[in-house]
N, C-alpha and C positions, 0 to 999 in steps of 0.2 A: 505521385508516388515518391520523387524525390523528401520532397516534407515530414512521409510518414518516413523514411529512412535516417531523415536528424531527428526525430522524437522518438526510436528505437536507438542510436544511439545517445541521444538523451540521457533515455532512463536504463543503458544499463552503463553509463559513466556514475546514476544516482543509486545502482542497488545499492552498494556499501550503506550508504548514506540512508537508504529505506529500509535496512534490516536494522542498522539500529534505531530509528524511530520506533520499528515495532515491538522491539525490544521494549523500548524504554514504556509505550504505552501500554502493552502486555504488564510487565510490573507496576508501574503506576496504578492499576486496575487491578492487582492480586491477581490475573488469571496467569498464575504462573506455573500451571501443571499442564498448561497448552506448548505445545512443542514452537517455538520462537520461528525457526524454520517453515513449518506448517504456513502459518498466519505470513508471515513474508512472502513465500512461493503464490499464496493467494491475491496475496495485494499487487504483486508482479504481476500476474496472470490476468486480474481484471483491468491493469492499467494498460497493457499490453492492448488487451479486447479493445480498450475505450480512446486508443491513442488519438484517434482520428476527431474525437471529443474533444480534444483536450484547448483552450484557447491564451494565448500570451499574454497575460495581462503582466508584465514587468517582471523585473528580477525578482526572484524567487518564486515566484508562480506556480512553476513546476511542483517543485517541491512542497508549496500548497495543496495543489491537490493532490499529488502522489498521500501527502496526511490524510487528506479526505477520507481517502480510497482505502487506508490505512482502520480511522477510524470506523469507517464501514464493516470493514474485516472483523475487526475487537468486538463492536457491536454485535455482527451476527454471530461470533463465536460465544460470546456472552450469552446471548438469546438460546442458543442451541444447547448449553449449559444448564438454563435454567427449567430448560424444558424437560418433564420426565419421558424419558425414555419409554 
C-alpha cells in the first residue's frame, strides 16, 4: 500500500505537467472545441485506476506513460467525434 501512496503522490506533483500535455496534444490535433479540462480529468482518472500498472523503467517514465494514457484520451475523444450521433 505504501507504493501505491508515492505513485498518488507521484502524479498529483505531475498534474500541472499533464494538463498541459493535454493541452498541447488537444491543439496539436485541432480538437479544440473539446473542453481541455474534460480530457485532463479523464487521463487523471484512468492513471489513477491503472496506478498499480504503472512500472519504473527510469526517469521520465512516468511521464511516458501518464502521455500514453494521454494519447488514449485524444484518441477516444477523436473516435467519439467522429462517430454520428
Amino acid at each position: 500500500m505504501e507504493l501505491l501512496a508515492v505513485r498518488v503522490d507521484e502524479l498529483r506533483a505531475a498534474a500541472g505537467r499533464i494538463r498541459a500535455l493535454v493541452a498541447r496534444r488537444l491543439q496539436a490535433k485541432f480538437v479544440l472545441h473539446v473542453e481541455i479540462d474534460d480530457a485532463y480529468q479523464e487521463t487523471l482518472s484512468r492513471a489513477f485506476s491503472a496506478l498499480e500498472h504503472f512500472e519504473w523503467r527510469g526517469e521520465g517514465s512516468f511521464l511516458r506513460w501518464l502521455g500514453g494514457i494521454a494519447d488514449n484520451v485524444i484518441a477516444d475523444i477523436e473516435g467519439a467525434l467522429e462517430t454520428p450521433a
